[in-house]
C-alpha positions in Angstrom: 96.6 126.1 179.3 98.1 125.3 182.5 98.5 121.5 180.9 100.0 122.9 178.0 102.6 124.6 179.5 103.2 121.8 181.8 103.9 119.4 178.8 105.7 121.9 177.1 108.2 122.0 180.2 109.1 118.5 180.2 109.7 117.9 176.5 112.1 120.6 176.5 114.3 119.4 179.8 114.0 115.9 178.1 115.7 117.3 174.7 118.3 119.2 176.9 119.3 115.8 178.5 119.6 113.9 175.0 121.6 116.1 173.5 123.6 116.0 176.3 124.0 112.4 176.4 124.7 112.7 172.8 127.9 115.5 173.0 131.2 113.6 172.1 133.7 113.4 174.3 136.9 114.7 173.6 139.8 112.0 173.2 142.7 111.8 175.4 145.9 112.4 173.8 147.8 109.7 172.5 150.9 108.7 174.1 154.4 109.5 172.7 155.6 106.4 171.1 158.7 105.3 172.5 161.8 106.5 171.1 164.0 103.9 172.5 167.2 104.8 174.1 170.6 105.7 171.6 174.1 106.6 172.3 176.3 107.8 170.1 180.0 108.7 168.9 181.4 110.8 165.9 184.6 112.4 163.9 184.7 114.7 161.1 184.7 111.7 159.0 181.6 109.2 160.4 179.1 109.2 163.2 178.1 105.5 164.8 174.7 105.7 166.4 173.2 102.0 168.5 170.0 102.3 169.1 167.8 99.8 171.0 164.2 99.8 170.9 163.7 99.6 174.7 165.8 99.2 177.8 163.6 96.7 179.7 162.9 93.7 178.2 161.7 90.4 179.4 163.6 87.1 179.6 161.7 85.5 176.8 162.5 88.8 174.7 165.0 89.2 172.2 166.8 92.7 172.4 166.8 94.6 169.3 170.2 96.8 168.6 170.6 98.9 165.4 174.2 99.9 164.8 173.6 103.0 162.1 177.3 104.3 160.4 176.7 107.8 158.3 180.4 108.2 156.7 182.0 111.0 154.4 183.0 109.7 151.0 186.6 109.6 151.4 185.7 107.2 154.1 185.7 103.5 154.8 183.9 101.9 157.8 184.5 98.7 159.1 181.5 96.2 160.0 180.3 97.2 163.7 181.8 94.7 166.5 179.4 94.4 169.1 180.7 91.9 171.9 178.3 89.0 173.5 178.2 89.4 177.5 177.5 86.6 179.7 174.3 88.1 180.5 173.5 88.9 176.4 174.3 87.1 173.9 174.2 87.9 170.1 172.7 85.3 168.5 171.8 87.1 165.2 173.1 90.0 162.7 172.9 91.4 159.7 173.4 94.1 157.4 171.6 96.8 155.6 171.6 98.0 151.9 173.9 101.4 152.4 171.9 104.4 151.1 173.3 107.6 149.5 172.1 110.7 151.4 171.9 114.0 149.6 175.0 115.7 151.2 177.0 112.8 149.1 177.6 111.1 152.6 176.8 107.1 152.9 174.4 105.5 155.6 174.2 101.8 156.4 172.4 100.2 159.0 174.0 96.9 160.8 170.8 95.4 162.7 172.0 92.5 165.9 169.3 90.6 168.1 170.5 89.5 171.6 169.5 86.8 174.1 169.1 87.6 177.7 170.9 84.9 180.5 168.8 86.0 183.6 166.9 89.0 185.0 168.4 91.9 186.4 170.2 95.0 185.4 173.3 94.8 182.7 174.8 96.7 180.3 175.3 96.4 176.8 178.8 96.7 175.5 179.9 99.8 173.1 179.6 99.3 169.6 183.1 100.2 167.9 184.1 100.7 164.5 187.1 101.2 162.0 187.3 104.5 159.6 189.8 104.4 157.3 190.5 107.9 155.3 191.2 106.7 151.8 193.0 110.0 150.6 195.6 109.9 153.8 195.2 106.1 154.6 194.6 107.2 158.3 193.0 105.1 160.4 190.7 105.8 163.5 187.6 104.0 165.9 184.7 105.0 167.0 183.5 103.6 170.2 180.3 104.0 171.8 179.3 104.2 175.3 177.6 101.3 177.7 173.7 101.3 178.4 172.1 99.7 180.8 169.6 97.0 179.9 166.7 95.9 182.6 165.7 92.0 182.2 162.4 91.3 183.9 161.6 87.9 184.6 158.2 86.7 183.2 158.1 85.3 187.2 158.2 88.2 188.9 155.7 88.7 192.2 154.4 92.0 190.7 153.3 90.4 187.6 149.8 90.5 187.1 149.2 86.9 185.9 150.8 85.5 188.9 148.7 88.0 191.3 145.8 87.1 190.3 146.5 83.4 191.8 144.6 82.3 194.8 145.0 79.7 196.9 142.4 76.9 196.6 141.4 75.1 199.6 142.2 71.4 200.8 139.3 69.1 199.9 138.5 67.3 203.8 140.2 64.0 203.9 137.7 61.3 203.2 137.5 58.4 205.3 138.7 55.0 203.2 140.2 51.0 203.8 143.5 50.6 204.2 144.2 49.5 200.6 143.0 52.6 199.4 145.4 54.3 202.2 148.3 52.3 200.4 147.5 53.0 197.1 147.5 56.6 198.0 150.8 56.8 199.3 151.9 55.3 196.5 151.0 57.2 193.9 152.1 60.0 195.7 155.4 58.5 196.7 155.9 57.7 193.1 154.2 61.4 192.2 157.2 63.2 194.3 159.9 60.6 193.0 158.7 62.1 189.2 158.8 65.9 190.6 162.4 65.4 192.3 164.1 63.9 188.7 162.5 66.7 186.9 163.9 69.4 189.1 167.1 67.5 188.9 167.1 67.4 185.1 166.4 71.1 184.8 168.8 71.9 186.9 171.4 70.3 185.1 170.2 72.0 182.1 170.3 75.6 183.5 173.9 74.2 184.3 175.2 73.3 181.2 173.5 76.2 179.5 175.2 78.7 181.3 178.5 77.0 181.3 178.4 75.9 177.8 180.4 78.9 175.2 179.2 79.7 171.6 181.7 80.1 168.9 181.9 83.2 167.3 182.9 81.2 164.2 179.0 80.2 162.1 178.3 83.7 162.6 181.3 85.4 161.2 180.9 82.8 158.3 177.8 84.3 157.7 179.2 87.8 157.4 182.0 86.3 155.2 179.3 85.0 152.9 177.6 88.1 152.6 180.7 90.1 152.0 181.6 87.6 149.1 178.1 88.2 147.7 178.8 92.0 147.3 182.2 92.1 145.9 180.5 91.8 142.1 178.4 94.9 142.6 181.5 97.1 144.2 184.0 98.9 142.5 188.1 98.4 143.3 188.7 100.9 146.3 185.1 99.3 147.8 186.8 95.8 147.1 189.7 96.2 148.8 187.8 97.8 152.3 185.9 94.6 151.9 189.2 92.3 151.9 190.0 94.5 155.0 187.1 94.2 156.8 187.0 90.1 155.9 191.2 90.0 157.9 189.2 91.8 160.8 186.8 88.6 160.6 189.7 85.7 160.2 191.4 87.8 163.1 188.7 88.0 165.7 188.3 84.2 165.2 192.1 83.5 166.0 191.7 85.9 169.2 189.2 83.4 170.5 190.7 80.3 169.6 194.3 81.3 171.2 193.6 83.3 173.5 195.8 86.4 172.1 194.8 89.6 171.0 195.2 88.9 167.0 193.2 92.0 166.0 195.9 94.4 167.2 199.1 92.3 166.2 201.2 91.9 163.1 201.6 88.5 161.2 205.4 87.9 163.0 203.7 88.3 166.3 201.3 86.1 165.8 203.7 83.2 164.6 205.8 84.2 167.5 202.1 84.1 170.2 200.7 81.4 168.3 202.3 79.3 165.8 200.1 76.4 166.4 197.0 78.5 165.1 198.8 80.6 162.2 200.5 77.7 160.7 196.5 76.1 160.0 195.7 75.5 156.5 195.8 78.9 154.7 195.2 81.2 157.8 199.1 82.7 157.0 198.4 82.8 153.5 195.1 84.4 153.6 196.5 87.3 155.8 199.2 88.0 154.0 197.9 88.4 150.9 195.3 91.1 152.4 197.6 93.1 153.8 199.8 92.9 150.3 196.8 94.0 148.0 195.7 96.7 150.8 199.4 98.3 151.0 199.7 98.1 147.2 197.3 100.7 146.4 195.9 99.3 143.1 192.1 99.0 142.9 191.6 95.2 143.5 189.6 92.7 140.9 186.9 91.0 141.4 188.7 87.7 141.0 191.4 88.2 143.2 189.1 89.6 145.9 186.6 86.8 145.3 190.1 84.1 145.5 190.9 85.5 149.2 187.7 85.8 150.4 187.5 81.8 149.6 190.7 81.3 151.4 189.3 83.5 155.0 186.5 81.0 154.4 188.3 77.7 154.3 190.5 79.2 157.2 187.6 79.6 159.3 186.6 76.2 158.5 190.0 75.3 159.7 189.5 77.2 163.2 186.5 75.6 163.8 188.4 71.8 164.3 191.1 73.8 166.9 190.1 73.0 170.2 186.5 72.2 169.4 186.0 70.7 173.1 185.6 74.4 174.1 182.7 75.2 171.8 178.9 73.8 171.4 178.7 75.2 167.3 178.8 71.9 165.1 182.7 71.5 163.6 182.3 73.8 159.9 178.9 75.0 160.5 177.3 78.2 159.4 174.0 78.0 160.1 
């Protein structure tokens, strides 16, 4: 029996340990996902949120900024202006479909991508907008406030790829005739020569690339263009906050080609700051016949808006020839 008992013994400490190997462990919990980093500024008639879906980023990353407007119905909200920096630059925008939320308010989402310069900390510009009350015609901005943006260089020490590095040892120097001594130097004289020009090309590169300035003009085109493509689905009151919000456009472009705040002037001070610029093409035309149809009151058709928005256009192609020394965007483009 003794035997018996024994066996017994170990077959039951070896079915303990198996099912004890065989227990699942319980998961660890799942990290929070990250909720990015917002700021945000409001008045009884909108809120502007901006929203970026991480504060570090790396210097082959493009930063992602959502500008989201939630406005009252008697509203109207201009497009979001965010500004290019030295240090980031907005290379691409573009708008949302606006939704209808159940309290009868509007939402619209204005999404930008921006190109870090160089690592380190900066910070990204406020996002401002224009609200318009179209019972009292009062006017009003919304500005947001800065936040800081980290830009990690893909080169830094602590990285893990460039850690990992060794040093690999010299191979000993091999004994060898004299023509093979020559030949040597040689190539290597002619191996340093090749090294030398390439640092000197890339630093003329870096140069040029961080002296150069983009136009502001191919993008606003692009905004122009989708703004044109819209006016068939809106109704008069939306038409003429799109004619308003297309001046904004033709206005920021004159700011950067003279040098003059155009976005805060009247047409007489303009002619008086800069009647080189105002007196291009159709740029006085164009102006003035927004601000007629806005101070009229009457709903706007979709011909006459469509006419005017042509106008801006050709008077941004117009801007685009004034001083083009300045700017790297090909004359006209808007690509």
């Amino acid at each position: 029996m003794r035997p018996l008992r024994t066996l017994a013994a170990v077959v039951a400490v070896l079915v303990v340990a198996v099912a004890g190997c065989d227990r699942p462990k319980t998961p660890p919990d799942a990290p929070a996902p990250d909720a990015g980093v917002s700021r945000s500024a409001g008045s009884p008639l909108a809120t502007l949120t901006v929203r970026v879906q991480s504060d570090t980023i790396a210097t082959s990353d493009l930063l992602n900024v959502d500008a989201i407007v939630t406005a009252a119905d008697v509203a109207r909200v201009s497009t979001p202006e965010l500004p290019s920096t030295d240090a980031l630059r907005v290379v691409e925008s573009w708008a949302s479909p606006s939704v209808m939320r159940s309290d009868g308010s509007v939402e619209q989402v204005w999404s930008f991508k921006l190109e870090p310069d160089l690592p380190g900390t900066f910070e990204l510009p406020g996002t401002r907008v224009g609200v318009r009350n179209a019972q009292t015609g009062e006017v009003s901005f919304l500005t947001t406030e800065a936040i800081p943006i980290t830009v990690r260089s893909l080169l830094d020490a602590d990285d893990a790829a460039v850690s990992e590095l060794r040093t690999v040892p010299a191979p000993p120097p091999t004994s060898g005739t004299i023509t093979q001594t020559i030949g040597s130097l040689t190539a290597g004289v002619v191996l340093a020569a090749i090294v030398v020009l390439l640092l000197i090309a890339a630093g003329v590169t870096l140069l040029v690339r961080r002296n150069r300035v983009r136009s502001i003009i191919p993008g606003s085109r692009r905004e122009l263009s989708r703004l044109m493509q819209s006016v068939p689905d809106l109704d008069g009151t939306a038409r003429a906050a799109v004619l308003a919000d297309a001046s904004r456009i033709l206005r920021r472009c004159i700011a950067e080609r003279a040098g003059v705040d155009a976005t805060t002037m009247t047409i007489a001070e303009m002619a008086s700051a800069c009647p080189e610029v105002l007196e291009l093409g159709r740029i006085r035309g164009a102006l003035e016949a927004v601000e007629s149809h806005l101070f009229s009151g009457s709903p706007v058709e979709p011909d006459l808006a469509e006419s005017v928005l042509r106008s801006i256009d050709q008077s941004l192609d117009e801007l685009a020839t004034f001083v083009p020394t300045k700017y790297v965007d090909p004359i006209g483009g808007v690509a």
